[in-house]
C-alpha positions in Angstrom: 0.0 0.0 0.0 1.4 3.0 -0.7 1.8 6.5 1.3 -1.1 8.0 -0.6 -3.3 5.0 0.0 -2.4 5.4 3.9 -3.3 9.0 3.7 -6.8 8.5 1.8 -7.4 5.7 4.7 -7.1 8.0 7.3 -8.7 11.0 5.4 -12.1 8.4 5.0 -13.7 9.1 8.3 -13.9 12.9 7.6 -15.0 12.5 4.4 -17.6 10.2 5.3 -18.9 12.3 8.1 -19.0 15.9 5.2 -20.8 13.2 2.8 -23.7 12.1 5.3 -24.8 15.5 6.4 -27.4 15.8 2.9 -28.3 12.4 3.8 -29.0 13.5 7.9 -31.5 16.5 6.6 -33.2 13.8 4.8 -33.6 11.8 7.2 -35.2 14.7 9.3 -32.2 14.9 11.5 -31.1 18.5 10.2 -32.5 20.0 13.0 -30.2 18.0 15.3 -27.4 18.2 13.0 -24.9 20.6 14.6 -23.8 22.2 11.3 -27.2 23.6 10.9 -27.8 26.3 13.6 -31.1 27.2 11.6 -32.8 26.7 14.8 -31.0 29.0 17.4 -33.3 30.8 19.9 -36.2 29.3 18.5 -39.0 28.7 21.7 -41.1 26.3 22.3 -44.0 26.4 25.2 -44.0 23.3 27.6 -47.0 21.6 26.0 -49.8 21.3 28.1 -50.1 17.6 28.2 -46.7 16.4 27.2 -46.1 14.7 23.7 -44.6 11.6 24.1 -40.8 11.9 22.4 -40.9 15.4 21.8 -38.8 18.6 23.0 -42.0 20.4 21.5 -43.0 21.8 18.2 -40.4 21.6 15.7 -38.3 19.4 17.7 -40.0 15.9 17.3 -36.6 14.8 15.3 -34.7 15.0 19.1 -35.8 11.4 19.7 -33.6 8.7 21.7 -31.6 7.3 19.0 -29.1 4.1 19.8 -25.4 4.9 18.2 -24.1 3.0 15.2 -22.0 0.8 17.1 -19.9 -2.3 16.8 -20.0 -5.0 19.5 -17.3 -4.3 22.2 -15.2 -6.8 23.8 -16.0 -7.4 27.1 -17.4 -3.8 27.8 -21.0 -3.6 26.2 -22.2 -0.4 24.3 -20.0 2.1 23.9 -22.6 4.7 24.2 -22.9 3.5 27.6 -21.3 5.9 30.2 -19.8 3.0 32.6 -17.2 1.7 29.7 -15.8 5.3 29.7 -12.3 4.1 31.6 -10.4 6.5 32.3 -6.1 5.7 32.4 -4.6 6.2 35.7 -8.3 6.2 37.4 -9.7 2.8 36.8 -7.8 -0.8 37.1 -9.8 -2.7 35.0 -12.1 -1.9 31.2 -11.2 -0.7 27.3 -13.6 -0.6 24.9 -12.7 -1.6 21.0 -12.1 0.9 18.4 -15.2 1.4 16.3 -14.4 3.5 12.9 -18.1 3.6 12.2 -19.7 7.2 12.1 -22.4 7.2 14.7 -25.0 9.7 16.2 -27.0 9.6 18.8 -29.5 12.0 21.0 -30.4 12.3 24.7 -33.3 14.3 26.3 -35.0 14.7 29.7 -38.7 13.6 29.6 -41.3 16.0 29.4 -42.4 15.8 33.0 -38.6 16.7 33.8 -37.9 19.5 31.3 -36.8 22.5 33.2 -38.5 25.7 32.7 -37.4 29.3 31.4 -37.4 33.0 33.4 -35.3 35.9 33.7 -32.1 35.6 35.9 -33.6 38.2 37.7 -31.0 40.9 37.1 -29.2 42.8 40.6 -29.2 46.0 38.2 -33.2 46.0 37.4 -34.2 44.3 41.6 -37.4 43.2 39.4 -38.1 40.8 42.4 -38.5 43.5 45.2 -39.8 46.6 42.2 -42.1 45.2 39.6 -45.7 43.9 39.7 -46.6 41.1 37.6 -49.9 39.9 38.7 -53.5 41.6 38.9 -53.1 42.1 42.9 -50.6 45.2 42.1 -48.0 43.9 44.4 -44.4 42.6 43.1 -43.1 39.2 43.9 -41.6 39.8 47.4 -44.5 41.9 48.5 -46.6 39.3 47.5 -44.7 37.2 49.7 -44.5 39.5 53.3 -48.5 40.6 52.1 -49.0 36.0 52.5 -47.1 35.6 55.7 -48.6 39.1 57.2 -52.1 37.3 57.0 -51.0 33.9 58.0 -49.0 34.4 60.8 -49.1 37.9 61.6 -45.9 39.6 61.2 -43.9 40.9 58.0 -40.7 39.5 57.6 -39.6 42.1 55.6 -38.5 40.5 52.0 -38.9 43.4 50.0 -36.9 45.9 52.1 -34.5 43.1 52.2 -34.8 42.6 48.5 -34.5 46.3 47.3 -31.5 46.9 49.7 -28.3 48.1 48.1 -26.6 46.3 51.3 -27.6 43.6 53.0 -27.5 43.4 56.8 -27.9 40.0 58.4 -28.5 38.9 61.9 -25.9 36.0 62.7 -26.3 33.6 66.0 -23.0 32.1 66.8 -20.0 32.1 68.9 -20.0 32.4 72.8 -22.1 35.4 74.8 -22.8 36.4 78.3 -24.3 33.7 80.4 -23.4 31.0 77.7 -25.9 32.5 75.4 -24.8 32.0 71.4 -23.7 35.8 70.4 -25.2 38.0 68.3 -23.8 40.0 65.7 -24.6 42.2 62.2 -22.9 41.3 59.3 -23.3 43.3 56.1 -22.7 42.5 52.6 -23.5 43.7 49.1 -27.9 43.3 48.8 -29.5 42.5 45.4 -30.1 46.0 44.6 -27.2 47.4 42.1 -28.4 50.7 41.1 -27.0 52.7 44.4 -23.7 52.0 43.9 -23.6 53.1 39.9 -23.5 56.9 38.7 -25.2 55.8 35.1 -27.3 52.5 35.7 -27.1 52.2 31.3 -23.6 51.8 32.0 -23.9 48.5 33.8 -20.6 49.7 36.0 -20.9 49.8 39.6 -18.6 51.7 42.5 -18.5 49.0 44.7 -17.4 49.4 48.6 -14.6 47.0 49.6 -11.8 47.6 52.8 -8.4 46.7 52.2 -6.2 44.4 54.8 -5.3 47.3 56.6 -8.7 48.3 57.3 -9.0 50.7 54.3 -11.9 51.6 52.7 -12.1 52.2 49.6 -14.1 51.3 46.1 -13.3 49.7 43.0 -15.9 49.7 39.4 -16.9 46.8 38.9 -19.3 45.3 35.8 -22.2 43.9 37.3 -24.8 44.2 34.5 -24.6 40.5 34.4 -25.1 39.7 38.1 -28.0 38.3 39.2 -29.2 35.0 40.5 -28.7 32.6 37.0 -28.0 29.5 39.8 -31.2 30.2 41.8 -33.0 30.0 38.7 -31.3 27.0 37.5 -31.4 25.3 40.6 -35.2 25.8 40.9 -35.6 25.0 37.3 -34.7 21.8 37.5 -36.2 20.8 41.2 -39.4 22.3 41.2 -42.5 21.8 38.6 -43.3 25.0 36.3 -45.5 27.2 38.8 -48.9 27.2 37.8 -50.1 30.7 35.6 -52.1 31.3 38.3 -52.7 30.4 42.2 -55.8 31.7 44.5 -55.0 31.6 48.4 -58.4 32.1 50.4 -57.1 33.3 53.8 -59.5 33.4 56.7 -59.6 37.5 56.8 -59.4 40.3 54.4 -56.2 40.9 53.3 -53.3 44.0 54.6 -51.6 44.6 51.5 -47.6 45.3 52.3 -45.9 47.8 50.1 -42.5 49.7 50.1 -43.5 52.8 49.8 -40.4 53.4 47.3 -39.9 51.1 44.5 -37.3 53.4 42.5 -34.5 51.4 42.5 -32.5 54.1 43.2 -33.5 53.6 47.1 -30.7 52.9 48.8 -32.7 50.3 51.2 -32.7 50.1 55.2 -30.2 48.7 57.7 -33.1 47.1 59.7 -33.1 43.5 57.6 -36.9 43.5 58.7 -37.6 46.9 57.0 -40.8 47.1 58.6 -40.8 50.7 58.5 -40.2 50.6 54.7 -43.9 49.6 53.9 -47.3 51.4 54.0 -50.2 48.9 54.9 -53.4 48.9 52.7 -56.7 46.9 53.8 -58.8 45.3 50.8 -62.0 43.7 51.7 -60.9 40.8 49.8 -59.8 37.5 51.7 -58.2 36.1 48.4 -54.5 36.6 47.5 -53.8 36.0 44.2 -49.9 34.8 43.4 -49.3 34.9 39.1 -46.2 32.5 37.9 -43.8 35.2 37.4 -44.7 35.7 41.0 -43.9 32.4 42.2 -41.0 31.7 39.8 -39.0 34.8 41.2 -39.8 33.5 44.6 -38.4 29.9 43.9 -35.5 31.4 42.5 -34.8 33.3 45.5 -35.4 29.9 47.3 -32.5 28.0 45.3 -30.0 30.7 45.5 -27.8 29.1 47.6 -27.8 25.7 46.5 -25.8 22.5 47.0 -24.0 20.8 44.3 -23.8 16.8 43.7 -22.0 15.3 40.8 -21.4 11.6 41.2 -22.5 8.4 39.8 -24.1 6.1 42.1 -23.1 2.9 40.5 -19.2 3.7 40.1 -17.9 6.4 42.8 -14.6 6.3 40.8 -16.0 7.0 37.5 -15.9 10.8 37.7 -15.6 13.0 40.8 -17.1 16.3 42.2 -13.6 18.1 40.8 -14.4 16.4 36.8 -17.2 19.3 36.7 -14.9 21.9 36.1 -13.2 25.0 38.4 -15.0 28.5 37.6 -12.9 31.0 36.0 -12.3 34.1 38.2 -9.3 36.1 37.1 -10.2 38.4 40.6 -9.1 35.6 42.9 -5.3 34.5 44.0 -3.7 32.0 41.7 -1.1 31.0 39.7 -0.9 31.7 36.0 -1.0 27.3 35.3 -4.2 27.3 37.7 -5.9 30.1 35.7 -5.1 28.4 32.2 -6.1 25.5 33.6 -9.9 27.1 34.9 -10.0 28.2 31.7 -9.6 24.9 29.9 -12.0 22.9 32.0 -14.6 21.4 31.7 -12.4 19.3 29.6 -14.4 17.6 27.2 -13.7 13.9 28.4 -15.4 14.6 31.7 -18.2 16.7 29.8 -19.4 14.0 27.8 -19.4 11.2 30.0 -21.0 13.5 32.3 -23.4 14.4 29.8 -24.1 10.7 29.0 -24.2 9.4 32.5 -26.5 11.9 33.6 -29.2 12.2 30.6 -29.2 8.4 30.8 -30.6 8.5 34.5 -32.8 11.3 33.2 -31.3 13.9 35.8 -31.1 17.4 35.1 -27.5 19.4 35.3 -26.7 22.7 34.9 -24.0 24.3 32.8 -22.5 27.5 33.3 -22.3 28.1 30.0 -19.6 31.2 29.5 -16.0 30.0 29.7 -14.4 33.6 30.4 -15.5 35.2 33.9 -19.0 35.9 32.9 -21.6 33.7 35.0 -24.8 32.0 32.7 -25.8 29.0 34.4 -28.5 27.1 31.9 -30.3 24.5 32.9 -29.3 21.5 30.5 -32.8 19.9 28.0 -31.1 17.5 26.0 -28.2 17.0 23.3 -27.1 15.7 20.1 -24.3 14.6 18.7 -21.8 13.0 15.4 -19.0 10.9 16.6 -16.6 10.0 14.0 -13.1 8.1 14.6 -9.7 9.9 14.1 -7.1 7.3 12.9 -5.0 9.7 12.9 -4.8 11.3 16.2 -6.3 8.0 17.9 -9.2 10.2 19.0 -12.9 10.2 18.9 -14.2 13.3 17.2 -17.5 14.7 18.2 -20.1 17.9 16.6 -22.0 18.1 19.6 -25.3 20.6 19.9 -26.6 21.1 24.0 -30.0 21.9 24.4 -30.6 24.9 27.2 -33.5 26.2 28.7 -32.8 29.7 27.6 -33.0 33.2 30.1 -36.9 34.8 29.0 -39.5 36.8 30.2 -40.8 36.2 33.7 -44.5 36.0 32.2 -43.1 33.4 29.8 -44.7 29.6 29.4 -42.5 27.0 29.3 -39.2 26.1 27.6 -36.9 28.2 25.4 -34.8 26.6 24.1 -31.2 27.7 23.3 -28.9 24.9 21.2 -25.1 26.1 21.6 -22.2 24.0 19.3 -19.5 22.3 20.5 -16.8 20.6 18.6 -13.9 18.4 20.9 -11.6 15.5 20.4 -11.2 13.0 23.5 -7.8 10.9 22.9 -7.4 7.3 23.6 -4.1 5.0 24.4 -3.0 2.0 23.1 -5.7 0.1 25.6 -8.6 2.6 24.4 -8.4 3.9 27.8 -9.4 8.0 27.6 -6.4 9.5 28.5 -7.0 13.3 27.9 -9.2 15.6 25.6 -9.2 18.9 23.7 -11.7 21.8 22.4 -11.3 22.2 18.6 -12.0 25.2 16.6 -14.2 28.0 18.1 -15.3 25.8 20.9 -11.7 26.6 22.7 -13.2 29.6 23.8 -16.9 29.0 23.5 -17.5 26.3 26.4 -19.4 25.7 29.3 -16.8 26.6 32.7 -18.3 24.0 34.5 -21.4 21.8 35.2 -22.9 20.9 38.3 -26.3 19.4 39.3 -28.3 21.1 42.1 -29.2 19.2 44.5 -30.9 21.1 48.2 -30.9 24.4 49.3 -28.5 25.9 51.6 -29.3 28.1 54.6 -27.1 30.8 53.7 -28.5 34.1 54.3 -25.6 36.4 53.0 -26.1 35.1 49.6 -29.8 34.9 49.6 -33.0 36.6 51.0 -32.8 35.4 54.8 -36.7 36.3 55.2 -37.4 33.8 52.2 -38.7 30.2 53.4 -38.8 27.3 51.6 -41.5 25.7 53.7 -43.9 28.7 52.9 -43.5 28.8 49.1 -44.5 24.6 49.4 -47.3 25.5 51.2 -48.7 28.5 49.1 -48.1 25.7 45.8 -49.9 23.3 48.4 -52.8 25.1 49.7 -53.7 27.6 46.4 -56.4 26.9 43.9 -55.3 27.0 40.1 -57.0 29.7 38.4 
C-alpha cells in the first residue's frame, strides 16, 4: 500500500462524516445536525399535556436514537457511560475501536424538562420593584402581604430585597451567660443601582476595605449579576409554577408595600424593613400569586444551592472536581491554575458526564460562559456526530446542547437555546481516555463547569434570609389553580 493509499485511509472518516450531512436532513435529522444552527433561539412552550418523544414543536426529530455501534469486547455499548475508563483512574475496562460514524440523541422527559425565566437581574431588583400579577403587588410583596395574613408579622423580603446592602442577623460564637452571640454582618444586597453613577452603564462603584482596614471602592461590571443558579437550581427541582394560584385566607387581606420602588432607594439597615412599607386593607380574603410571581420567589429559594455530581453505581467514575473550576481572574492563583480554569470542563469529563446523567434522566446545569461571565443554563437535551480519528487515535464529536434559555418572567415553558460544540477525547494504546481537547471556536466557546443542584443551603448572605422554603410549598400546596 502506498503513502497515498495510507493518507486517503485516514482522510475516509472525515470524508464520510462531510458526505452524510445531505443524507441526515433527509432523514429529518437537520435539526439536530450541529452544522445547521437554523434553529437557534427558537422557543417552544412546555405543552400542556406532554407529547410523548418530543422537546416540542419543531423538535420531534430529538428522539432517543441508539449509536451505530460495533460490539465491544468485554465492555458492552460504547454509548454506555460506565465503559468510559479512564487511564490512571480505573484498574480494570477498554472498549474496542469502532471506525463507524455514529449519532445519537439524549433528552430529559417532558415531565422533567426545566422551565425558562429571567435571571432576575441585581441591576433591574425586578423581584422587590415590579408587579406582575393583577393584585398590584411585586413578587416579594406578595410574599411578606401571605405571611402578614398567616401568621401575623412581616418578615420584611422586600426591604431586604430592594436593599443596596444587606445586613444579616448571625447567631454564633460564645455570649454572656453561655448564650450564642449576636452580631450584624453586612454585605452587598441585590439592589445594584446605588452604587452606579449611570445605571445604562452596567458599572458599579463598589465598597470594599483593604487588609489594613482601608476603605475604599473599586468599578466593577455587574450588568450580568444576578441569580442565573437560583434559577437553574429551581428549574430543574421544582414543577413549572402554575399561571395562576388563589390563596383564600381566613380575613381580608393588609396589602404590604414599600413605599419606594425606584430602585434608586438605597434600602434600610433594619433587615426586617418594617418601617419601609405602607399597609393597605382590601376587603378581599383572596390573595392571588401569578407564575412570574412564584418563579422569582423559587428562585430566590434556590440561590444558595448544594452541588452533587457523582455516579451512584461507580464512585470512581468521575468525581465532584471532573465538573470543572469557575474561571475568576479576581481571585489569588497561579498563571497554570488560571489556564487550567480556563480549559476545563475538559471535554472527556463533559461528555461522560453528559451521557451518565441524561441516561438517569437527571437534570444538570451548565455554566455556560468560559471567560469570567456567569450564565448558568439548565441542560434539555443534546445531540451529537462521533466519527473516529485514525490519525490522532481520537474520537471526534459535533455536539449541539440543548438549554433552557433566560426569557420573560411572564413566559410559558421552555426556550430553548442549542449552543455548538466541537472536541476530540484521545485514547491510548488500551482505548483507555487519556486526555481531551476543544477544537476550533469551541476553545473559547465552552461551558466553565457543570454541576447538578441538588438542596438548598441556609445561607443568608447570599440569599434573602426572610425567604422560606416551607412557605412557598405551602402557598403551591394550599392555592387553587385559576
Amino acid at each position: 500500500m502506498t503513502s497515498g493509499d495510507n493518507k486517503m485511509k485516514m482522510l475516509l472518516p472525515f470524508v464520510l462524516l462531510l458526505l452524510a450531512a445531505p443524507t441526515l436532513q433527509a432523514q429529518s435529522w437537520r435539526q439536530v445536525d450541529p452544522t445547521d444552527p437554523t434553529d437557534r433561539g427558537r422557543a417552544n412552550p412546555r405543552p400542556t399535556q406532554a407529547a410523548t418523544g418530543e422537546l416540542g414543536a419543531g423538535y420531534s426529530d430529538l428522539r432517543n436514537q441508539t449509536p451505530a455501534a460495533a460490539s465491544l469486547t468485554d465492555s458492552g455499548d460504547w454509548s454506555r457511560a460506565d465503559v468510559w475508563q479512564v487511564a490512571g483512574r480505573s484498574s480494570s475496562g477498554s472498549f474496542a475501536i469502532d471506525t463507524t460514524m455514529a449519532r445519537a440523541s439524549q433528552r430529559l422527559p417532558d415531565s422533567k424538562r426545566p422551565w425558562s425565566s429571567t435571571y432576575w437581574p441585581f441591576q433591574d431588583c425586578h423581584l422587590a420593584f415590579k408587579t406582575f400579577g393583577q393584585e398590584g403587588l411585586t413578587p416579594m410583596e406578595m410574599y411578606d402581604t401571605y405571611v402578614l395574613a398567616t401568621r401575623g408579622q412581616n418578615p420584611g423580603a422586600a426591604a431586604w430585597e430592594g436593599s443596596s446592602v444587606a445586613k444579616t442577623l448571625v447567631v454564633g460564637g460564645n455570649g454572656d451567660f453561655g448564650r450564642p452571640a449576636l452580631k450584624w454582618t453586612f454585605k452587598l444586597g441585590h439592589n445594584m443601582v446605588p452604587w452606579m453613577d449611570d445605571p445604562s452603564s452596567g458599572v458599579a462603584n463598589i465598597p470594599y476595605t483593604d487588609p489594613s482596614g482601608d476603605r475604599s471602592s473599586q468599578q466593577v461590571q455587574v450588568d450580568w449579576w444576578g441569580h442565573c443558579n437560583g434559577w437553574a437550581a429551581a428549574a430543574i427541582l421544582v414543577p413549572e409554577p402554575p399561571e395562576q394560584l388563589v390563596i383564600a385566607l381566613d380575613q381580608p387581606v393588609t396589602q404590604l408595600r414599600l413605599k419606594s420602588r425606584d430602585p434608586r432607594w438605597p434600602g434600610q439597615n433594619n433587615p426586617l424593613g418594617r418601617s419601609a412599607y405602607t399597609e393597605r386593607p382590601t376587603s378581599r380574603s383572596t390573595l392571588t400569586f401569578c407564575g412570574a410571581d412564584l418563579k422569582g420567589l423559587f428562585t430566590e429559594a434556590y440561590l444558595a444551592t448544594s452541588a452533587k455530581l457523582s455516579n451512584p453505581n461507580d464512585p470512581n467514575f468521575y468525581q465532584q472536581k471532573d465538573g470543572g473550576t469557575r474561571y475568576d481572574p479576581s481571585r489569588p492563583q497561579s498563571q497554570e491554575e488560571l489556564d487550567e480554569s480556563y480549559k476545563d470542563i475538559h471535554p472527556h469529563h463533559f461528555h461522560r458526564i453528559m451521557l451518565d446523567h441524561m441516561e438517569r434522566e437527571q437534570g444538570l446545569v451548565a455554566e455556560k460562559d468560559a471567560d469570567e461571565h456567569v450564565n448558568n443554563l439548565p441542560i434539555v437535551g443534546w445531540a451529537y456526530v462521533r466519527a473516529y480519528n485514525a490519525e490522532q487515535r481520537s474520537y471526534d464529536f459535533r455536539t449541539r446542547v440543548y438549554y433552557a434559555d433566560y426569557a420573560a418572567p411572564t413566559f410559558r415553558g421552555t426556550k430553548l437555546l442549542p449552543i455548538d460544540y466541537g472536541y476530540r477525547i484521545y485514547l491510548d494504546s488500551r482505548n483507555r481516555v487519556t486526555g481531551s481537547d476543544w477544537l476550533g471556536r469551541s476553545r473559547d466557546e465552552h461551558p466553565d463547569f457543570i454541576w447538578v443542584p441538588d438542596r438548598p443551603l441556609p445561607a443568608p448572605l447570599k440569599r434573602n434570609p426572610a425567604i422560606r422554603l416551607e412557605i412557598l410549598e405551602e402557598i403551591l400546596k394550599t392555592g387553587a389553580r385559576g
